[in-house]
C-alpha positions as CSV (number, residue, x, y, z in Angstrom):
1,X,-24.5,-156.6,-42.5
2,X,-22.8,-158.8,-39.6
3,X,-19.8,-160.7,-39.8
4,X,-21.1,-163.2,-37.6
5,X,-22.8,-165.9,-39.3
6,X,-24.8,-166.5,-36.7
7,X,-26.4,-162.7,-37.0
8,X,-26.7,-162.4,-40.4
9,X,-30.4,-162.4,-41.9
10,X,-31.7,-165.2,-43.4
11,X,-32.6,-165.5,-47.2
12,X,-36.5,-165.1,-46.2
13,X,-35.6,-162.6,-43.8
14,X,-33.7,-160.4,-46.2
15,X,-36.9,-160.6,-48.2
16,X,-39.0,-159.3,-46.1
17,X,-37.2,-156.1,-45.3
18,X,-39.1,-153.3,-46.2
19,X,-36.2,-152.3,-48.7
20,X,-36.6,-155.3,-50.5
21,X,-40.4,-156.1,-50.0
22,X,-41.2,-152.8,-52.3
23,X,-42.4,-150.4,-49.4
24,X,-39.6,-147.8,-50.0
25,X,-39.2,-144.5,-51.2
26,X,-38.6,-146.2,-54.3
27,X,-42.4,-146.6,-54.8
28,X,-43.6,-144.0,-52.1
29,X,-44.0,-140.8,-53.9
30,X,-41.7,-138.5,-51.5
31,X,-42.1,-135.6,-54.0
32,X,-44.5,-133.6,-51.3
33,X,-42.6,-134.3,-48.2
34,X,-38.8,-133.3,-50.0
35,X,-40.8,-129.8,-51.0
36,X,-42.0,-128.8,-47.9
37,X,-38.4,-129.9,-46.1
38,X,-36.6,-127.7,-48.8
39,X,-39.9,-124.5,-48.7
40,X,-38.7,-124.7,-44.5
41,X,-35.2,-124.5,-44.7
42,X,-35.3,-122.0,-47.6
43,X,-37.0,-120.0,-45.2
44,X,-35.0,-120.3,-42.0
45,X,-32.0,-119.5,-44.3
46,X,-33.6,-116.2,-45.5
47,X,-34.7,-115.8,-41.8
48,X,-30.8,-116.1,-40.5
49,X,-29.4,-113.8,-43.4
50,X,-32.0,-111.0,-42.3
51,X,-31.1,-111.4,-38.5
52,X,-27.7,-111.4,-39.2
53,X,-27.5,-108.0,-41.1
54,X,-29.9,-106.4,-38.9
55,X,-27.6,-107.8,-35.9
56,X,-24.3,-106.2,-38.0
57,X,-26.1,-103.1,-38.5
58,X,-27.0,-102.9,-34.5
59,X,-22.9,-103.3,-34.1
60,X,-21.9,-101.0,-36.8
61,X,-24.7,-98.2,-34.7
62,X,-23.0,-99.2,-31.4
63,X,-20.0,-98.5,-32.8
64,X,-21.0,-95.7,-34.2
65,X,-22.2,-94.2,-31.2
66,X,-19.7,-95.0,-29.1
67,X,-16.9,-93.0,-31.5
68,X,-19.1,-90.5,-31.2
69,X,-19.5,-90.0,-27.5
70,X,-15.3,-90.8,-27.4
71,X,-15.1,-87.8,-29.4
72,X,-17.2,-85.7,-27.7
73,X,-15.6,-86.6,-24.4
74,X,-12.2,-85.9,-26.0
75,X,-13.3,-82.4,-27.1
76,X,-15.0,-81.8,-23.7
77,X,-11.5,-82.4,-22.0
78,X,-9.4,-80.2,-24.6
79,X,-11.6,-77.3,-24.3
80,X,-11.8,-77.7,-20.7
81,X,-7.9,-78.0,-20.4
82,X,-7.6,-74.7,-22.5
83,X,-10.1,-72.8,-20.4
84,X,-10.6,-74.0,-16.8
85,X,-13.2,-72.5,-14.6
């Protein structure tokens, strides 16, 4: 739609747009082409929630191990402190 007179479609112009002339989804069955749209991103979306907990179980192992190796480091130093060489 255009303000402009001048811009505006015509009456047989208006009529011949394929919204109009019948050549929409309307009469095009769509039914196979929404499916496969909704099959894809159904998919993607499981294939995002399983990278994202097997990216939060990487962290929580990262983590993990690095407490660990803090703690060893940190019993290291005390029993090091209480007996020196």
């Amino acid at each position: 739609m255009c303000c402009d007179p001048e811009h505006r479609y015509t009456c047989e112009q208006a009529l011949e747009h394929p919204w109009i002339s019948g050549n929409t989804a309307y009469t095009t069955d769509i039914h196979g082409t929404v499916a496969s749209h909704l099959k894809k991103s159904l998919a993607r979306r499981n294939w995002r929630k399983a990278y994202n907990a097997a990216a939060a179980i990487r962290q929580l192992q990262m983590l993990r191990l690095s407490s660990n190796s803090n703690r060893i480091s940190s019993q290291r130093a005390s029993t090091s402190a209480a007996f020196p060489v």
